[in-house]
N, C-alpha and C positions, 0 to 999 in steps of 0.2 A: 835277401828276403825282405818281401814289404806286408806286412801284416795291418790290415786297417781296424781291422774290430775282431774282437772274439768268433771264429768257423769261420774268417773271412783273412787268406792271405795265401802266395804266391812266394814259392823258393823257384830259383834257377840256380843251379848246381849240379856241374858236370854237365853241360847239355841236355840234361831232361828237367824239366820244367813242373810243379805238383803245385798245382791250384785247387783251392775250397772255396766256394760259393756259397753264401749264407741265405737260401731261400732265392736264386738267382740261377736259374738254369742254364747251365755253360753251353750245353747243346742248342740253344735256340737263339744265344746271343752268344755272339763271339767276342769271349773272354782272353784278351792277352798280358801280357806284360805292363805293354806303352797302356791301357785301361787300369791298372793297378797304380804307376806311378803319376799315372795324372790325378789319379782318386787323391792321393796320399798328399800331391802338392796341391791339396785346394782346390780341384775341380771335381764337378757332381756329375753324377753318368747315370741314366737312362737304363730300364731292365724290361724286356716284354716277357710274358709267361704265357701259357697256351696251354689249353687241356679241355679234358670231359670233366663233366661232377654232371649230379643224378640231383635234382629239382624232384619235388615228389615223387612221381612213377615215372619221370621222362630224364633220358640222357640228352646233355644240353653241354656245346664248346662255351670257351669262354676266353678270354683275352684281358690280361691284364698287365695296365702297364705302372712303373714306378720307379722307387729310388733304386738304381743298383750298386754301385759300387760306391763308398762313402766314408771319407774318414770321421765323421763326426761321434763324439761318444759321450755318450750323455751320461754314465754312471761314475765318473773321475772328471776331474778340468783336469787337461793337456796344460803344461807349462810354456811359458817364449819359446825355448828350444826346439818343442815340436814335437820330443822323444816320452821325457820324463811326467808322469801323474801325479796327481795331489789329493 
């Protein structure tokens, strides 16, 4: 299990694999494993998002892109070990 943030982490167990995405669309970017534990050891990854939204009276695409997967957590300092919070 690698868990990076709160709604954001990845079990593999038994051969079926249950992933959560936190504001990160699985379906439009492909989300796997090796993207979770490179997250975890310090590297930042990329998210594109894609949809409709309604601008006044007009429906308008939209494309947005940003951080996706990320261990960083700004409500605890993470200790040396990597594991444990303060």
């Amino acid at each position: 299990m690698i868990a990076l943030c709160a709604k954001c982490y990845c079990v593999d167990g038994e051969g079926v694999i249950k992933m959560s995405t936190k504001d990160m669309s699985k379906r439009q970017n492909d989300v796997t494993w090796q993207r979770f534990k490179a997250a975890f050891n310090g590297s930042t990854d990329r998210a594109e998002n894609k949809g409709f939204r309604m601008r006044g009276c007009r429906m308008a695409t939209y494309e947005l892109h940003k951080l996706g997967l990320s261990a960083y957590y700004d409500k605890r300092w993470v200790l040396a070990d990597g594991i444990h919070t303060m």
